[in-house]
PDBQT receptor file of N, H, CA, C and O in Angstrom, charges set to zero:
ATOM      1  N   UNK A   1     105.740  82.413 104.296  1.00  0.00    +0.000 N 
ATOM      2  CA  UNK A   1     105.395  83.746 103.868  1.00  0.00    +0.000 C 
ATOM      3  C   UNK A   1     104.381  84.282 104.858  1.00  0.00    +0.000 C 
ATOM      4  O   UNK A   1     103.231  83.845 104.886  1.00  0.00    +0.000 OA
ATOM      5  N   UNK A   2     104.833  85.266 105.697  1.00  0.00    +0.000 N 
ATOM      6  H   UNK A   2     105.768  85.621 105.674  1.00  0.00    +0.000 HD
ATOM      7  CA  UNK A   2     103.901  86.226 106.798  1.00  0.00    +0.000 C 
ATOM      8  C   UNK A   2     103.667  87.282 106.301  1.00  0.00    +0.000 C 
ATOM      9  O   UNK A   2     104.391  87.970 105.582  1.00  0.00    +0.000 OA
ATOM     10  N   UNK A   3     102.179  87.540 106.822  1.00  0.00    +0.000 N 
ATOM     11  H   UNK A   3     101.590  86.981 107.405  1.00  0.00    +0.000 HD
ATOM     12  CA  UNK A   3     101.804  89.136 106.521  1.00  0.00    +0.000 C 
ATOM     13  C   UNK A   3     100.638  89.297 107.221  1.00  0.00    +0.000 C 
ATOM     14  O   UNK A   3     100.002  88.414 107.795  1.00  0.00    +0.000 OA
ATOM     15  N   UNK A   4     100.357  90.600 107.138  1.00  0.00    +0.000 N 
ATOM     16  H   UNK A   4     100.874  91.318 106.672  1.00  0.00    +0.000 HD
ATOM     17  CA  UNK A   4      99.060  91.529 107.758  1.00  0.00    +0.000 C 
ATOM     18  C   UNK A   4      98.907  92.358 106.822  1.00  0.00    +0.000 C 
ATOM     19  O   UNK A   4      99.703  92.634 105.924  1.00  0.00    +0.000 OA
ATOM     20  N   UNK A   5      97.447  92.942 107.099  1.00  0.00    +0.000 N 
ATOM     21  H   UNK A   5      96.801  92.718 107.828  1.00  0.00    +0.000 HD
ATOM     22  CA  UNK A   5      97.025  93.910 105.930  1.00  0.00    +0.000 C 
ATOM     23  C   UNK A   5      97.584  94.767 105.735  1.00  0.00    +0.000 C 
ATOM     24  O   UNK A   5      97.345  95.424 104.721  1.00  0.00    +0.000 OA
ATOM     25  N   UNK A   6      98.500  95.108 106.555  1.00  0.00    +0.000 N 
ATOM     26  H   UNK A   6      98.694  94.575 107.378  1.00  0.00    +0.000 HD
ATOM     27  CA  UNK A   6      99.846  96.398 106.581  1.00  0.00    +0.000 C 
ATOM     28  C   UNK A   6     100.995  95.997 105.992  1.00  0.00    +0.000 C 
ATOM     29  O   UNK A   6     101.452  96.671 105.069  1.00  0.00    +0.000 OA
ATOM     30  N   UNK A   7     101.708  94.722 106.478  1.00  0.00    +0.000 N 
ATOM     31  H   UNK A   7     101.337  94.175 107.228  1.00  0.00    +0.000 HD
ATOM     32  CA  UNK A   7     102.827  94.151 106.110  1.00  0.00    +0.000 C 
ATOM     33  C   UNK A   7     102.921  92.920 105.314  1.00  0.00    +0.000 C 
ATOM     34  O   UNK A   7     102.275  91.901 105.558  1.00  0.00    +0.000 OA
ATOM     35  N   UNK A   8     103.992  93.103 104.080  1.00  0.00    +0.000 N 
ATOM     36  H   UNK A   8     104.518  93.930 103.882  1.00  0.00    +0.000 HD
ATOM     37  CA  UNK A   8     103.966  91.844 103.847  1.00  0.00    +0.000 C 
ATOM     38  C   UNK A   8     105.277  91.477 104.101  1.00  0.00    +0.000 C 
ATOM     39  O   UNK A   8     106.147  92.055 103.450  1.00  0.00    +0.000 OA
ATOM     40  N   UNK A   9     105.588  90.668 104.880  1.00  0.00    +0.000 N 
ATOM     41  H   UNK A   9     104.881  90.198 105.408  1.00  0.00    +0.000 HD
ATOM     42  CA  UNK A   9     107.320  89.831 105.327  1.00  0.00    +0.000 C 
ATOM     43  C   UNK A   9     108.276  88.968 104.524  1.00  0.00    +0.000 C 
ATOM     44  O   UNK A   9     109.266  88.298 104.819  1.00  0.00    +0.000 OA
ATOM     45  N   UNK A  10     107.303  89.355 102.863  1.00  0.00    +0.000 N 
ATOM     46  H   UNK A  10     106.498  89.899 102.624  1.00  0.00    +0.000 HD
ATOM     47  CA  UNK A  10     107.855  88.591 101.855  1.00  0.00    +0.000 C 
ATOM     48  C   UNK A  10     108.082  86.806 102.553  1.00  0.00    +0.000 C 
ATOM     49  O   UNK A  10     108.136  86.496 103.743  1.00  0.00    +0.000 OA
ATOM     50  N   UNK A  11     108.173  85.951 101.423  1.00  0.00    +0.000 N 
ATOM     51  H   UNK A  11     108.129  86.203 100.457  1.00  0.00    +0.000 HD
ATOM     52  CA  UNK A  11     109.141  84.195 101.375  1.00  0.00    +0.000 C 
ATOM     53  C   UNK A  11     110.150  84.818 101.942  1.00  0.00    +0.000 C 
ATOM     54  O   UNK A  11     110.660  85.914 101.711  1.00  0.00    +0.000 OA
ATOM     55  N   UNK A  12     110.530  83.459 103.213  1.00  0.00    +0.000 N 
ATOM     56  H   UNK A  12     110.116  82.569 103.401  1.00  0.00    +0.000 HD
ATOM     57  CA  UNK A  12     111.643  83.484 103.740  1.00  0.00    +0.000 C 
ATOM     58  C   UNK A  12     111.866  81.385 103.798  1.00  0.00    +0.000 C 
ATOM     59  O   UNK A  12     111.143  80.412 104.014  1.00  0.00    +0.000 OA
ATOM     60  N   UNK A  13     113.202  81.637 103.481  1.00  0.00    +0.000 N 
ATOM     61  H   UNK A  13     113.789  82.427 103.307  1.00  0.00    +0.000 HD
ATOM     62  CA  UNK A  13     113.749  80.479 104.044  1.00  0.00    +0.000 C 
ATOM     63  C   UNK A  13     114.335  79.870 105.481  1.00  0.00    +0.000 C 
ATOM     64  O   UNK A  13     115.335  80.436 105.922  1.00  0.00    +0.000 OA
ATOM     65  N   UNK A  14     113.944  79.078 106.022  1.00  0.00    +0.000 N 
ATOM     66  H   UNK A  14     113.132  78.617 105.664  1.00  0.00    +0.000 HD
ATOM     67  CA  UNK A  14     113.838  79.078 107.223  1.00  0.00    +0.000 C 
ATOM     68  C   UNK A  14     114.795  77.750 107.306  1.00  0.00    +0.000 C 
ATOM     69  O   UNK A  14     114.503  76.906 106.458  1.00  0.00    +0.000 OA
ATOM     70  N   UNK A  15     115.935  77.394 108.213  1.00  0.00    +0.000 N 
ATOM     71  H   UNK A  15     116.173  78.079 108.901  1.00  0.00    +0.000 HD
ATOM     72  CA  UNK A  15     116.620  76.211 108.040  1.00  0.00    +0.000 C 
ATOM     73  C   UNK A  15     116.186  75.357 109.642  1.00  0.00    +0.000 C 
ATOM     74  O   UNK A  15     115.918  75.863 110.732  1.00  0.00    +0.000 OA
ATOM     75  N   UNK A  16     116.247  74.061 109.274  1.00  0.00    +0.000 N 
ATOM     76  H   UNK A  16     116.464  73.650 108.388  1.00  0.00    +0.000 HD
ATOM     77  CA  UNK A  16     115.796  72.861 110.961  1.00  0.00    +0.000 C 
ATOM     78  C   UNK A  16     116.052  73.669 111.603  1.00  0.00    +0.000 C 
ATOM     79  O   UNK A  16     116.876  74.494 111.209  1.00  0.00    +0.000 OA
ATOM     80  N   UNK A  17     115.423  73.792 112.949  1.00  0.00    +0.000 N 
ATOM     81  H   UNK A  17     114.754  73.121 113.270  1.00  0.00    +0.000 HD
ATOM     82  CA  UNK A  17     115.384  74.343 114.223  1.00  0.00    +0.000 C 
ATOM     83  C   UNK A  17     115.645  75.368 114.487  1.00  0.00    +0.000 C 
ATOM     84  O   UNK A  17     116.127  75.710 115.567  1.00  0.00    +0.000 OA
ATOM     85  N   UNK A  18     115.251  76.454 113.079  1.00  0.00    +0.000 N 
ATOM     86  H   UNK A  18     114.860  76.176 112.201  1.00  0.00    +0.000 HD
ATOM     87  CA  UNK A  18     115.506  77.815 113.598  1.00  0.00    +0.000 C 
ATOM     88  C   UNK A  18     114.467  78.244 113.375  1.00  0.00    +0.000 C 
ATOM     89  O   UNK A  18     113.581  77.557 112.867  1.00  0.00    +0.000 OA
ATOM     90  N   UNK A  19     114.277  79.820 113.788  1.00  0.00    +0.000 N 
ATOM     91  H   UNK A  19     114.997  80.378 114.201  1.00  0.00    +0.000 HD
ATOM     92  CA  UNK A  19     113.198  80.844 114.200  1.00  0.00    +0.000 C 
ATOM     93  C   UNK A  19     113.075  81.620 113.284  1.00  0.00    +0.000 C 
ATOM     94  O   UNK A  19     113.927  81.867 112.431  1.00  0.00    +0.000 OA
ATOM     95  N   UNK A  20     111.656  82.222 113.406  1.00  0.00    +0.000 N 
ATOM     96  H   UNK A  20     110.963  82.022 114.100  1.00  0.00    +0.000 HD
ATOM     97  CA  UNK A  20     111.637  83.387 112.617  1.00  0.00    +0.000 C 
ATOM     98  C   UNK A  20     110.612  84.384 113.453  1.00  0.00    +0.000 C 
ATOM     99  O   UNK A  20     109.427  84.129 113.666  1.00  0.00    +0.000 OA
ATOM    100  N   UNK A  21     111.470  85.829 113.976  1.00  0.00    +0.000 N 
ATOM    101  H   UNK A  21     112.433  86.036 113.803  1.00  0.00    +0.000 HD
ATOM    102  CA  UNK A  21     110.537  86.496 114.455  1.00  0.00    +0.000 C 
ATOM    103  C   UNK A  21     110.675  88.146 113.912  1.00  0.00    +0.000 C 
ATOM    104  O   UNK A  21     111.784  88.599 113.626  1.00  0.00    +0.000 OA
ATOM    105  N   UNK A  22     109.692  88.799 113.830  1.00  0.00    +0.000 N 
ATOM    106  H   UNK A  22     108.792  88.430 114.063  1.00  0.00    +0.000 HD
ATOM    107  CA  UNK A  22     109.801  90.304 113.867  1.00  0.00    +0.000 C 
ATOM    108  C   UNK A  22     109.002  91.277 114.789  1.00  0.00    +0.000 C 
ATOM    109  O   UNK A  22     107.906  91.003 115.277  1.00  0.00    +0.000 OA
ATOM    110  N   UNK A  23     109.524  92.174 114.926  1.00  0.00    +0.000 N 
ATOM    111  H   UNK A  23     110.415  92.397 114.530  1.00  0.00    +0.000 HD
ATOM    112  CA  UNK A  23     109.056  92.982 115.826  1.00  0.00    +0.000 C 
ATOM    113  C   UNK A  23     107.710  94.161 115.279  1.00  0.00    +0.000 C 
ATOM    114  O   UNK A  23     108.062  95.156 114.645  1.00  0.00    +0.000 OA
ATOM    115  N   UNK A  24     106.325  93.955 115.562  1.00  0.00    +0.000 N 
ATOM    116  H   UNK A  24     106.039  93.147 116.077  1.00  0.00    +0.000 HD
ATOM    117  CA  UNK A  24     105.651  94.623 115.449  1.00  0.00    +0.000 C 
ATOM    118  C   UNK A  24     104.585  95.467 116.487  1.00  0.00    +0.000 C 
ATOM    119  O   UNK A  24     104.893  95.372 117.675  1.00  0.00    +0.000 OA
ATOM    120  N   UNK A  25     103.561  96.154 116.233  1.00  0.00    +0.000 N 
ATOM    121  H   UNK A  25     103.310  96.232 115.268  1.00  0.00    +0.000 HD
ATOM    122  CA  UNK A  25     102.958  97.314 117.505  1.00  0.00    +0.000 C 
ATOM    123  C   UNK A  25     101.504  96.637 117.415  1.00  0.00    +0.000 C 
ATOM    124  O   UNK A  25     101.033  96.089 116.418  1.00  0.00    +0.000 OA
ATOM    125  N   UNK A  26     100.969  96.772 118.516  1.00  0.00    +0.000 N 
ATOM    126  H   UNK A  26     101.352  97.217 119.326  1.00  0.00    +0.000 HD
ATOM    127  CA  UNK A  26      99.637  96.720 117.875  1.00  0.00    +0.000 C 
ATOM    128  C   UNK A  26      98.401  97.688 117.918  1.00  0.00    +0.000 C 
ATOM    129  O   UNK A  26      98.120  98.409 118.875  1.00  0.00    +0.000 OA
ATOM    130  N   UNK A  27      97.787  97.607 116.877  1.00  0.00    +0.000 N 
ATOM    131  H   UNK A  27      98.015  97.021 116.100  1.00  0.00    +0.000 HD
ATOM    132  CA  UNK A  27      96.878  98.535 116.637  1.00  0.00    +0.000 C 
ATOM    133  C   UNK A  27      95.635  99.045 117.275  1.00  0.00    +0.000 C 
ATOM    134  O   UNK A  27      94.701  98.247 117.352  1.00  0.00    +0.000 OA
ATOM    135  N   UNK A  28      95.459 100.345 117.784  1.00  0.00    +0.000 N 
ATOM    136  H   UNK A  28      96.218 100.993 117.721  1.00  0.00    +0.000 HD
ATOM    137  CA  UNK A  28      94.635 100.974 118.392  1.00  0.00    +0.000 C 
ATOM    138  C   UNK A  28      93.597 100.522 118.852  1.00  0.00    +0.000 C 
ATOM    139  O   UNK A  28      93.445 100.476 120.073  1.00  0.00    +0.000 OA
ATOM    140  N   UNK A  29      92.326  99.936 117.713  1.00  0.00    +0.000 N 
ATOM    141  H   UNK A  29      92.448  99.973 116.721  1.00  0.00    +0.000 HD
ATOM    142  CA  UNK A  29      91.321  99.482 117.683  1.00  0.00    +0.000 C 
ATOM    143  C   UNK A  29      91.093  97.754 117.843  1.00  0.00    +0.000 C 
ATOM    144  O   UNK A  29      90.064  97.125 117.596  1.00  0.00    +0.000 OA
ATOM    145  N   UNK A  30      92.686  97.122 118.444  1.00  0.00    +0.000 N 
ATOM    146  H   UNK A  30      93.522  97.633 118.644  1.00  0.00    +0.000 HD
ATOM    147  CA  UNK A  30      92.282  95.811 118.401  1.00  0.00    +0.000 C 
ATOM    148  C   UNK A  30      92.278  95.001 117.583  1.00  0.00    +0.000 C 
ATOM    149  O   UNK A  30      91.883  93.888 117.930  1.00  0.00    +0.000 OA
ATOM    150  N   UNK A  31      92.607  95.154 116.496  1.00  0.00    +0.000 N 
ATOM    151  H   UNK A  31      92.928  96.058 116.214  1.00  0.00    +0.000 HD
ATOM    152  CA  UNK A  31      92.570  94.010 115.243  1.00  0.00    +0.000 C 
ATOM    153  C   UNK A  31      94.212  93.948 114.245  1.00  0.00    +0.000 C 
ATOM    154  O   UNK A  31      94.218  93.963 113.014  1.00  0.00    +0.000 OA
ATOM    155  N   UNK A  32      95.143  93.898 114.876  1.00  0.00    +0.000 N 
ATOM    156  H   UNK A  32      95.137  93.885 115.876  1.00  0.00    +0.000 HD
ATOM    157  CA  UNK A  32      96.318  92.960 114.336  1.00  0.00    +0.000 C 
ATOM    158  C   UNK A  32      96.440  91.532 114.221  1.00  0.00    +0.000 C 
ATOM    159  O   UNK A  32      96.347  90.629 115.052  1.00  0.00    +0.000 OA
ATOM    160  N   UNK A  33      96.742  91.556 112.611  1.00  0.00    +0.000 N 
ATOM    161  H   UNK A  33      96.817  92.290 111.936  1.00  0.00    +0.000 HD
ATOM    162  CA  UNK A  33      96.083  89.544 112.351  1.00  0.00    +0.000 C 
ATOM    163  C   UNK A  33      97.707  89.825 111.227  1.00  0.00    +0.000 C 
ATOM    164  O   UNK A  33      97.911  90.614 110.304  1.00  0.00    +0.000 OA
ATOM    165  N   UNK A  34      98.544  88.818 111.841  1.00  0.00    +0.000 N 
ATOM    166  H   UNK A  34      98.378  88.177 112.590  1.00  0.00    +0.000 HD
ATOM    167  CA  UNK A  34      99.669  88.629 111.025  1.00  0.00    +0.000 C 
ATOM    168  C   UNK A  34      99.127  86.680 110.798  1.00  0.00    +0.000 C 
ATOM    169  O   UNK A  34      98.731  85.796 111.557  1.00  0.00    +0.000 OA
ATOM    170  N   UNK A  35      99.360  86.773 109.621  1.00  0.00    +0.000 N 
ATOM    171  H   UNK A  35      99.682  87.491 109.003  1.00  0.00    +0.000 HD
ATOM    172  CA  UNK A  35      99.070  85.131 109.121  1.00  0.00    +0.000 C 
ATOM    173  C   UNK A  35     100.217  84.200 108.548  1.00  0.00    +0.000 C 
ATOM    174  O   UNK A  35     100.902  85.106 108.073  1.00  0.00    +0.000 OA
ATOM    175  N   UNK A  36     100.769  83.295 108.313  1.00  0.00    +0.000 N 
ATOM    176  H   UNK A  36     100.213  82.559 108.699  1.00  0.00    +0.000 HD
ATOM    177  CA  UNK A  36     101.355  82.487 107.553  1.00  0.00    +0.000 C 
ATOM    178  C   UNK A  36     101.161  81.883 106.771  1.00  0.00    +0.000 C 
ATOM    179  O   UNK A  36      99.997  81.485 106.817  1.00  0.00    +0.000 OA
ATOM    180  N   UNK A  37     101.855  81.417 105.713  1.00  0.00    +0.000 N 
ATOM    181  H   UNK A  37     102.801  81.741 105.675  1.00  0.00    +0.000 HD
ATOM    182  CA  UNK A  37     101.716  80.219 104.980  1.00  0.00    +0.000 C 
ATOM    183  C   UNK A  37     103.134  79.363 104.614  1.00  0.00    +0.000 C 
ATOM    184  O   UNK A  37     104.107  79.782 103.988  1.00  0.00    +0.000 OA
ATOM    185  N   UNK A  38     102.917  77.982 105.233  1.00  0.00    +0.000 N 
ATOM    186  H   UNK A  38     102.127  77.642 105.742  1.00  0.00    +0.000 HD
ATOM    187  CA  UNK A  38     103.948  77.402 104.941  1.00  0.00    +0.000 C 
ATOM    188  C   UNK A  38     104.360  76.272 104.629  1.00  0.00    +0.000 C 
ATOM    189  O   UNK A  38     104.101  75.256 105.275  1.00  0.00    +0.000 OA
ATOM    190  N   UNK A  39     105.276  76.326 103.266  1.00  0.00    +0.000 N 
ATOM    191  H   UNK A  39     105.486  77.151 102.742  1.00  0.00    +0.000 HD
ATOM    192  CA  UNK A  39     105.565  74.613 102.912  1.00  0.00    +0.000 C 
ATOM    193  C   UNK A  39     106.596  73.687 103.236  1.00  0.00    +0.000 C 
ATOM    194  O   UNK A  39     107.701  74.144 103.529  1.00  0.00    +0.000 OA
ATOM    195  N   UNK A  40     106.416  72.501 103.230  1.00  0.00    +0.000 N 
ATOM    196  H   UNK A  40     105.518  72.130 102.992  1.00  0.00    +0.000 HD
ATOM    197  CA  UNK A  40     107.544  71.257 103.261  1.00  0.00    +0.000 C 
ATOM    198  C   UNK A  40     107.133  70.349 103.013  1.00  0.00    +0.000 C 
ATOM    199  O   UNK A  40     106.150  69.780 103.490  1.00  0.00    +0.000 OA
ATOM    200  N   UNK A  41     108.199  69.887 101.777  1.00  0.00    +0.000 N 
ATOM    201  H   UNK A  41     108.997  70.349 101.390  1.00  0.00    +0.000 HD
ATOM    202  CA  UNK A  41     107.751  68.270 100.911  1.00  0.00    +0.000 C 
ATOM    203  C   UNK A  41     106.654  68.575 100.270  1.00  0.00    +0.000 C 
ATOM    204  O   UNK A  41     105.761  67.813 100.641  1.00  0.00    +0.000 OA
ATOM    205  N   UNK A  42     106.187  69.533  99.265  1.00  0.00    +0.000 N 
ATOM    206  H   UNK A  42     106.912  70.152  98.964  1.00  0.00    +0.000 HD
ATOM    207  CA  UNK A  42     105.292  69.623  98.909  1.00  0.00    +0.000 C 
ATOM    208  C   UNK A  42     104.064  69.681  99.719  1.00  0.00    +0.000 C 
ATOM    209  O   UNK A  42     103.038  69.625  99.040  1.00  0.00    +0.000 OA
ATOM    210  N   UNK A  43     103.923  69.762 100.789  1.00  0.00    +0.000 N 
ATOM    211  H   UNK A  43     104.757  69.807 101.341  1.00  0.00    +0.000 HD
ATOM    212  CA  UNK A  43     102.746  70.194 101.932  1.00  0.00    +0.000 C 
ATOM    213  C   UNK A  43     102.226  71.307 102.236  1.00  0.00    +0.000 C 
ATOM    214  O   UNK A  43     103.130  71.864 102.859  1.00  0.00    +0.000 OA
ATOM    215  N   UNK A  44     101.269  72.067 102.201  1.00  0.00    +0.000 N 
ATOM    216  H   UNK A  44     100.535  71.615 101.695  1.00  0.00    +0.000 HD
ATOM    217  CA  UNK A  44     101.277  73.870 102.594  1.00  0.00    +0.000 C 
ATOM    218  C   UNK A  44     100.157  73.547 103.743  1.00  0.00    +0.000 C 
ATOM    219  O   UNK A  44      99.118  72.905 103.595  1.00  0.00    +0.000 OA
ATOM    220  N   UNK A  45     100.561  74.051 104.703  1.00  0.00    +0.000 N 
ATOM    221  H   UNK A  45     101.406  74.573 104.823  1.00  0.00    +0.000 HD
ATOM    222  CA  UNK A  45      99.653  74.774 105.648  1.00  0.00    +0.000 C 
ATOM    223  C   UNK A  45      99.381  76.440 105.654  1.00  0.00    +0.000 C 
ATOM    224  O   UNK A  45     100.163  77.259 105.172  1.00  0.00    +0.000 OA
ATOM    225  N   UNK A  46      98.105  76.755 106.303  1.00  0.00    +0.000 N 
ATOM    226  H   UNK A  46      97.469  76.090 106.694  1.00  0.00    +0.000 HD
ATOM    227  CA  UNK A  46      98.184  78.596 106.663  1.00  0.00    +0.000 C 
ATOM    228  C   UNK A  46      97.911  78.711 108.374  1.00  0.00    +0.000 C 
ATOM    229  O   UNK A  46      97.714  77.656 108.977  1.00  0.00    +0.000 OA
ATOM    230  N   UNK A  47      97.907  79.675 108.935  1.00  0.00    +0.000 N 
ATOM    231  H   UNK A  47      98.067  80.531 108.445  1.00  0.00    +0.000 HD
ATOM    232  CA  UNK A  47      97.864  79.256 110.132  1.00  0.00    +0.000 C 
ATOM    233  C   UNK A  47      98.113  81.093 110.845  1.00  0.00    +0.000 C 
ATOM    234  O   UNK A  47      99.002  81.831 110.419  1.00  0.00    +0.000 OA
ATOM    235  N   UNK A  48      97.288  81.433 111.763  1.00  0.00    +0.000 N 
ATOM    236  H   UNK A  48      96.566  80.834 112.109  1.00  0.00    +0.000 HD
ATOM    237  CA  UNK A  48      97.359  82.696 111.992  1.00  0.00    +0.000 C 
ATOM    238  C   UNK A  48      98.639  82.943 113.164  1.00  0.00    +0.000 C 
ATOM    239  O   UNK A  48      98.559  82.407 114.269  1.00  0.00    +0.000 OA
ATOM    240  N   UNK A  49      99.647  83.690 112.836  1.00  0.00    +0.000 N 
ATOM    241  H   UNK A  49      99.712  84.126 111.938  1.00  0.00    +0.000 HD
ATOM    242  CA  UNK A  49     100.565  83.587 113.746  1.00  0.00    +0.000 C 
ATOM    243  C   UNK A  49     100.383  84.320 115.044  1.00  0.00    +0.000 C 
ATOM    244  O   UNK A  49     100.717  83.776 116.097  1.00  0.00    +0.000 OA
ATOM    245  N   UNK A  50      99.959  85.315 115.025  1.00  0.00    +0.000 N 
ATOM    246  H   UNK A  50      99.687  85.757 114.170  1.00  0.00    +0.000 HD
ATOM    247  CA  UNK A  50      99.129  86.336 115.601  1.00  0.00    +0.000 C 
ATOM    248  C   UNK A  50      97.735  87.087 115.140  1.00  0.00    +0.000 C 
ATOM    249  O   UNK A  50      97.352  87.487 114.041  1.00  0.00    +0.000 OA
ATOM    250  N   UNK A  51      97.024  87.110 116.718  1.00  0.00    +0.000 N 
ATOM    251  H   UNK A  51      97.336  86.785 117.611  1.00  0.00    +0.000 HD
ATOM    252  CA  UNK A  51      95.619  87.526 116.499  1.00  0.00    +0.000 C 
ATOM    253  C   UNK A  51      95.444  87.940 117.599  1.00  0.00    +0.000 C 
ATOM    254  O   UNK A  51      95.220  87.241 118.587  1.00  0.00    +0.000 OA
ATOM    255  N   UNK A  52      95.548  89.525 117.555  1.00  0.00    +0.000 N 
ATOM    256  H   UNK A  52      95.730  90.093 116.753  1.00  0.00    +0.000 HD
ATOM    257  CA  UNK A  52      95.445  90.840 118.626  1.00  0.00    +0.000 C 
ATOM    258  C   UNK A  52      94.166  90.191 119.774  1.00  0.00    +0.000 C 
ATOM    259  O   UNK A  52      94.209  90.050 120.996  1.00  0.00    +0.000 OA
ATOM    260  N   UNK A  53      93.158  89.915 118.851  1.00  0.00    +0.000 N 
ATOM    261  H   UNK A  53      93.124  90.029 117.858  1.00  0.00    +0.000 HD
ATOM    262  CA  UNK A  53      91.779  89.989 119.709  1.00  0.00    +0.000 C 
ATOM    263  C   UNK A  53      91.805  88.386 120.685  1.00  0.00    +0.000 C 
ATOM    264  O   UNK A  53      91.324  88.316 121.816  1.00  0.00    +0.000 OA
ATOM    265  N   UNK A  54      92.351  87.400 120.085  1.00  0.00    +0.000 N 
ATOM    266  H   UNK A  54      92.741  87.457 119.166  1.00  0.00    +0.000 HD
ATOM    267  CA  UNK A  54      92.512  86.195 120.632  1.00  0.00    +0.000 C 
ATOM    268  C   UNK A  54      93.699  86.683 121.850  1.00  0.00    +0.000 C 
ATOM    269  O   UNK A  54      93.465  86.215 122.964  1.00  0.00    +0.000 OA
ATOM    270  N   UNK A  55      94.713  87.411 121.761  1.00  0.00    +0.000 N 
ATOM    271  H   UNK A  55      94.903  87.792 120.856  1.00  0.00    +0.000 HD
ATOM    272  CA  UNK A  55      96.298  87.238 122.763  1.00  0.00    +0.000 C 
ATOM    273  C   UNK A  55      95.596  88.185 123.815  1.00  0.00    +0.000 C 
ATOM    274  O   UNK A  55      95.926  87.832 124.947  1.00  0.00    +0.000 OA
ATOM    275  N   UNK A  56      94.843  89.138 123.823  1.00  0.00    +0.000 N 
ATOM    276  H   UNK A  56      94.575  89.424 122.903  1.00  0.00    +0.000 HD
ATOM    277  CA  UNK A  56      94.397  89.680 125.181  1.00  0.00    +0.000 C 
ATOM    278  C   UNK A  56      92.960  90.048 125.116  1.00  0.00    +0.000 C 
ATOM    279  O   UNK A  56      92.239  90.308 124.153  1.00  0.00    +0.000 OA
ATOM    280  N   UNK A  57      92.710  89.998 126.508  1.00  0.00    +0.000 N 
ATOM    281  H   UNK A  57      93.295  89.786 127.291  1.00  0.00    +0.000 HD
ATOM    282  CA  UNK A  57      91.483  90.125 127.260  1.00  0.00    +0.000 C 
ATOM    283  C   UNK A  57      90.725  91.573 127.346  1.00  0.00    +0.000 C 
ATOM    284  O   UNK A  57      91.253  92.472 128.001  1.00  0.00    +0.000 OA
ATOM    285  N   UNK A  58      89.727  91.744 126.809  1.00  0.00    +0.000 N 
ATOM    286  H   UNK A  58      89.298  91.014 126.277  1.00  0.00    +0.000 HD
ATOM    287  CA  UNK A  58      88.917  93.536 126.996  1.00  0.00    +0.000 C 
ATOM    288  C   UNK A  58      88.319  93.625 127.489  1.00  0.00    +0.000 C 
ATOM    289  O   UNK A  58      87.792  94.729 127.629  1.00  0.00    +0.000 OA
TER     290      UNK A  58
């Protein structure tokens, strides 16, 4: 389950060795934070998938 304070990408099922991507913009002021959370076998991780201020240099 991905989201940002704008979007939520709803639960998705994801099958072995495939992808999951969408196409988004980023925001004016620098701060696009899309996050995850995800399970298997009863395990959850969260994990930031994107983070505007970390992917480029100002």
């Amino acid at each position: 389950h991905c989201r940002s304070a704008q979007n939520d990408l709803g639960a998705q099922k994801i099958k072995p060795k495939a992808s999951f991507g969408w196409p988004f913009g980023d925001r004016v002021f620098g701060n696009t934070l899309f996050w995850c959370d995800v399970s298997l076998n009863g395990k959850s991780r969260s994990f930031n998938a994107y983070d505007q201020k970390k992917n480029y240099d100002y």
